[in-house]
N, C-alpha and C positions, 0 to 999 in steps of 0.2 A: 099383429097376427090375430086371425078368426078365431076362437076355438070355442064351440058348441056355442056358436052364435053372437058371440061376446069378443069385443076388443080384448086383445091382450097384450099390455104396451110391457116390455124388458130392454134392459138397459145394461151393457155388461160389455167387460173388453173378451174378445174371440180372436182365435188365430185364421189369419186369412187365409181358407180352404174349403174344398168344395163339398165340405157339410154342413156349412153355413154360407152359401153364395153362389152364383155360377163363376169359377174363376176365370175363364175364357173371356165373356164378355165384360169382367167388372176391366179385364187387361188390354183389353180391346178400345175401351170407352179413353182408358187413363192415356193411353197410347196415342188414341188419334184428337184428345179433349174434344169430342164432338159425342150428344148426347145421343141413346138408344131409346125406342119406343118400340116392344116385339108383343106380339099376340101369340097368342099359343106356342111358344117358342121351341116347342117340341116338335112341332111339325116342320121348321125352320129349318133348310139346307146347312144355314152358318151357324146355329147354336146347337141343332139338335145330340150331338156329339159331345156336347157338355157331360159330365158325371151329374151334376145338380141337375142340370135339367132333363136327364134323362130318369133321375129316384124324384125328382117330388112335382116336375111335369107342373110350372105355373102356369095359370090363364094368362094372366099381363103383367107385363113387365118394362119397369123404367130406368134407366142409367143414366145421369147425367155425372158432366165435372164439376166439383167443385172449385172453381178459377176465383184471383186474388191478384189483380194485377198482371194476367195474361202468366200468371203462375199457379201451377194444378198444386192444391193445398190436400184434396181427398177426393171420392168419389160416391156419391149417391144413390143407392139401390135397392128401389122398391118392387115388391111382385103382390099378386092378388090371385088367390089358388082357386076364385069361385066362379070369374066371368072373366072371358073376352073381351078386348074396346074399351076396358077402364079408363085409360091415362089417355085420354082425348087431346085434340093438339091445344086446347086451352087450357084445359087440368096441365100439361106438361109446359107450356110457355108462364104458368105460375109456379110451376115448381120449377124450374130453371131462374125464377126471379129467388124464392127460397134461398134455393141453392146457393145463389149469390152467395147473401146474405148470410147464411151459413157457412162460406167458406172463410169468412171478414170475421166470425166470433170462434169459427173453430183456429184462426189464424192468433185472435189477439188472445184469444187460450192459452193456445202453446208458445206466444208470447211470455205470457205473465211466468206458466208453469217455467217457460228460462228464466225467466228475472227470480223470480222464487228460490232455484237452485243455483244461481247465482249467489245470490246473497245469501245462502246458507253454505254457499260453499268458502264466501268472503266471513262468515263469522265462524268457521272454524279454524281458516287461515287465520286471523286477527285473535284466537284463541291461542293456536298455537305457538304465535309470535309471543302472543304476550308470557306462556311459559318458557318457550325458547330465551329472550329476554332476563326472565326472573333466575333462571336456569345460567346464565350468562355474568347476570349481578350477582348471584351466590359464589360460582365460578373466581370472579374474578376478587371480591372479599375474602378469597379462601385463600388465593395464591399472593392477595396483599399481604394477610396475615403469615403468611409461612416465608415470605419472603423477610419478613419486618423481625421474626424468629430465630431465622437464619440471619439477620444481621446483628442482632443482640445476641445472639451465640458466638459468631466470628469477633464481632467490635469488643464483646467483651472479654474476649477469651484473652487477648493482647494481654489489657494490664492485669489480670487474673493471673498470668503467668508470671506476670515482674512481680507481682506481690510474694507468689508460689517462692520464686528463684531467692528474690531478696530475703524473706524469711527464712529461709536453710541459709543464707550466707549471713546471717544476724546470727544466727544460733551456734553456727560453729563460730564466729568469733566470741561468743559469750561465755562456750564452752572452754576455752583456751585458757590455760594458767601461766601466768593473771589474762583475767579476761578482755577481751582489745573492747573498750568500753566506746571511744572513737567510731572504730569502725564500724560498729552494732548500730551506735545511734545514726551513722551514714544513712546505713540501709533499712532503717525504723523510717527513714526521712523518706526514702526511696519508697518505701510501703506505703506511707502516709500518701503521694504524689500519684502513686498507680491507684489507691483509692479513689484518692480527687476524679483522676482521668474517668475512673469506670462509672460513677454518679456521673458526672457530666455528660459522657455516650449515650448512656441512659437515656436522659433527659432528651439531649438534644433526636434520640429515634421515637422519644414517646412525642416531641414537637413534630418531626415528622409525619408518624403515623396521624395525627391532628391534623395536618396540611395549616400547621402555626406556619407564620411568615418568621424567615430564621431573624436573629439579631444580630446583625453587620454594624459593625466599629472598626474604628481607623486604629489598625494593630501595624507592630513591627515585625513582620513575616521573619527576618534572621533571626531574630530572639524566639520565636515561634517554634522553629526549625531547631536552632540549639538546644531547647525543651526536650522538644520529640526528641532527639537524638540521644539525653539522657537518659529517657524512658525504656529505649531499649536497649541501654547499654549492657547491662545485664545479663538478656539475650542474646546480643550478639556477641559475647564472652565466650557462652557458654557452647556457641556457635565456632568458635574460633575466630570469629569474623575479626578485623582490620576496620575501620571505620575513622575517613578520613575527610576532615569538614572543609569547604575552599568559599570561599567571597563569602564569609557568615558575619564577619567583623563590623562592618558597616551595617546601620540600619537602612531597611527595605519598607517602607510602606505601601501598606494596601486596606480596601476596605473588603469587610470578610470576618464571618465562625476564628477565633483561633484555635477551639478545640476542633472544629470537624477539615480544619487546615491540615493542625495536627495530627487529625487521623487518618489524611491520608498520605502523609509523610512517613507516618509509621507503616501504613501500609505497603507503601513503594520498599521501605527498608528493608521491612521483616521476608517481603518476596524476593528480594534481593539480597539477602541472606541464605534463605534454604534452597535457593536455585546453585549456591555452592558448596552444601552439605559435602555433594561425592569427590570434590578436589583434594586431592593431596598436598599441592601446590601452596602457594600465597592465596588467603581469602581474603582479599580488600573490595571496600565500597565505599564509593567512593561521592557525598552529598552536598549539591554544586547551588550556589544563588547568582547568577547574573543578571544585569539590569540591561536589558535591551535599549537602542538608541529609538524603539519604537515606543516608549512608554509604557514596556511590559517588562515583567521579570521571570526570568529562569527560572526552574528547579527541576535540577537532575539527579538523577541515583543510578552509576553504573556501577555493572557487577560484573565477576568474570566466569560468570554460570555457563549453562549450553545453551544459552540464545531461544530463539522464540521457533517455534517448529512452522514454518509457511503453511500448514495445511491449517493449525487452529488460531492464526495470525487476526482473522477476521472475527473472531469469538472470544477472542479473552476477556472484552468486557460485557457482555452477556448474564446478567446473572446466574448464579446456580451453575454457571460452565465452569470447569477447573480441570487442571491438567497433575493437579497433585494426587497422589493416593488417600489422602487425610482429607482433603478440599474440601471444602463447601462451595466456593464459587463465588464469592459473596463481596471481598476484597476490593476486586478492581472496579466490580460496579457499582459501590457506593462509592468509590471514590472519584468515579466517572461522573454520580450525579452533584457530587458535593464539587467539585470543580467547574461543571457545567451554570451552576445554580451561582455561580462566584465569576461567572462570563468569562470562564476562562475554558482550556483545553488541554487534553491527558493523552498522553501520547505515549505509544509501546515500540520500540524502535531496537533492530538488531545492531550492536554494536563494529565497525570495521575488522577489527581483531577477533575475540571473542567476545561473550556476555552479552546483555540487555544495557538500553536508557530507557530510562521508565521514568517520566516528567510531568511536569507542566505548567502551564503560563497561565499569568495572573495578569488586568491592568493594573500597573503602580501607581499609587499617590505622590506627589510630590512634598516637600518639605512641610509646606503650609497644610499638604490636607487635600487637593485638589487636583 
């Protein structure tokens, strides 16, 4: 632009309208990509109806397109408010070369400006992955920890309780004139044993929470079983329960935890005990070892409870899921992974009559060990 005799070059983004341009003609040019050269353009049948060029009335005027591969990238447009005949067909066959050339850096411009907001758009994604991520590993350390809580609340709650029981049943026989000195020290025995067990759970959920590799030895899973079964004798006394032992005589070997065996022998029992709290009837339960012709061994626990409800059939071993009012949830699914991690399989199964079998199979060892 002229002004009082002097170039005056500005550079600035405008909204495309006819107080900066003639809009007709710049629509005209883009339209048919074929360039314009007008002289007085006011006097012109085809422009003169322009808004621009009827307020600011240029002497010459030049339009061309900006093309990029037979592709209109922008459009070109110069005016000269002081003389007629400026843009001669050679001034205008040079700036059509321009023009080119300006359409090839105004192209790889708005090239780069996408690659630019691309890759600022990929480092805010890769930002927020990576706190989504952090957010994810917090997450799931939290829900290890509370789950690992909740097992050393449940696991230990067990022999907590035989400790609980056996010491009121040591006290009143201490009580007694003369004092049943026998019997006291029985269940001093029994305290000392539910001790052992809860140190040992312990241990073996702080090896857990470690991802220690467990320590598997060639045990005799019926003596195993007999064990457990005294552990909750007590319990299931107090329970009313019936507690009746079948193929435990012979030895059964297997390689395998005998405490985390144990616990979940105990845990099949003890749920197979309070699943018949509401019976009036006979409470028996009934804990089975057979040796499969397949190289595996049994272990069953039937009960003659209300059986397993079909709708939460696919949840019971779930952590944290529980159908009890007291639950935690926590029972069948460690003893899901502690059976799993021993290559075996725990199985919840509604019984023909009434009640549950609640099992599972182990591979056997043979005599030598093998």
């Amino acid at each position: 632009q002229v002004v009082n005799g002097a170039i005056a070059v500005t550079q600035e983004a405008v909204p495309f309208t006819s107080d900066v341009l003639p809009v007709s003609l710049v629509q005209a040019v883009a339209r048919t990509q074929e360039g314009v050269v007008a002289d007085d353009p006011h006097d012109s049948p085809v422009y003169a109806q322009d808004v621009y060029i009827r307020r600011k009335r240029p002497r010459s005027v030049l339009c061309v397109p900006l093309m990029r591969y037979s592709t209109l990238v922008g459009v070109l447009y110069l005016e000269n408010n002081l003389a007629a005949k400026v843009f001669t067909a050679a001034k205008a066959a040079v700036l059509e070369v321009i023009a080119s050339q300006a359409a090839f850096a105004l192209e790889n411009a708005r090239l780069y400006d996408d690659l630019v907001e691309q890759n600022e758009q990929r480092a805010r994604a890769e930002e927020q992955l990576r706190a989504a991520l952090t957010d994810l590993a917090r997450a799931t350390r939290l829900k290890a920890m509370g789950e690992l809580v909740a097992s050393i609340v449940h696991e230990v709650g067990q022999p907590l309780a035989a400790v609980d029981t056996s010491a009121s049943a040591a006290l009143r026989w201490l009580s007694r004139s003369p004092p049943e000195i026998g019997e006291a020290r029985e269940m001093l025995t029994h305290i000392s044993r539910s001790a052992t067990r809860a140190k040992s759970i312990i241990q073996a959920l702080r090896a857990k929470a470690r991802k220690a590799e467990p320590q598997f030895t060639r045990l005799d899973l019926c003596e195993a079983l007999r064990e457990a079964a005294a552990l909750v004798a007590a319990q299931l006394d107090a329970l009313n329960v019936v507690l009746e032992l079948r193929g435990l005589n012979e030895p059964v070997y297997v390689h395998g935890d005998r405490v985390q065996l144990q616990q979940v022998a105990i845990n099949l029992l003890t749920n197979g005990a309070e699943s018949m709290a509401a019976l009036d009837t006979e409470r028996l339960l009934v804990l089975a070892c057979t040796r499969g012709a397949d190289r595996m061994v049994h272990v069953t626990v039937d009960d003659l409870g209300s059986g397993i409800a079909p709708e939460v059939a696919d949840r019971l071993l779930e952590p944290l899921f529980t159908t009890k009012d007291n639950g935690m949830g926590m029972g069948l699914a460690i003893s899901h992974s502690i059976v799993d991690a021993h290559g075996g399989t725990l199985t919840l199964a509604p019984r023909e009559v009434t009640g549950t079998r609640a099992g599972f199979v182990l591979p056997r060892l043979d005599a030598e060990g093998t």
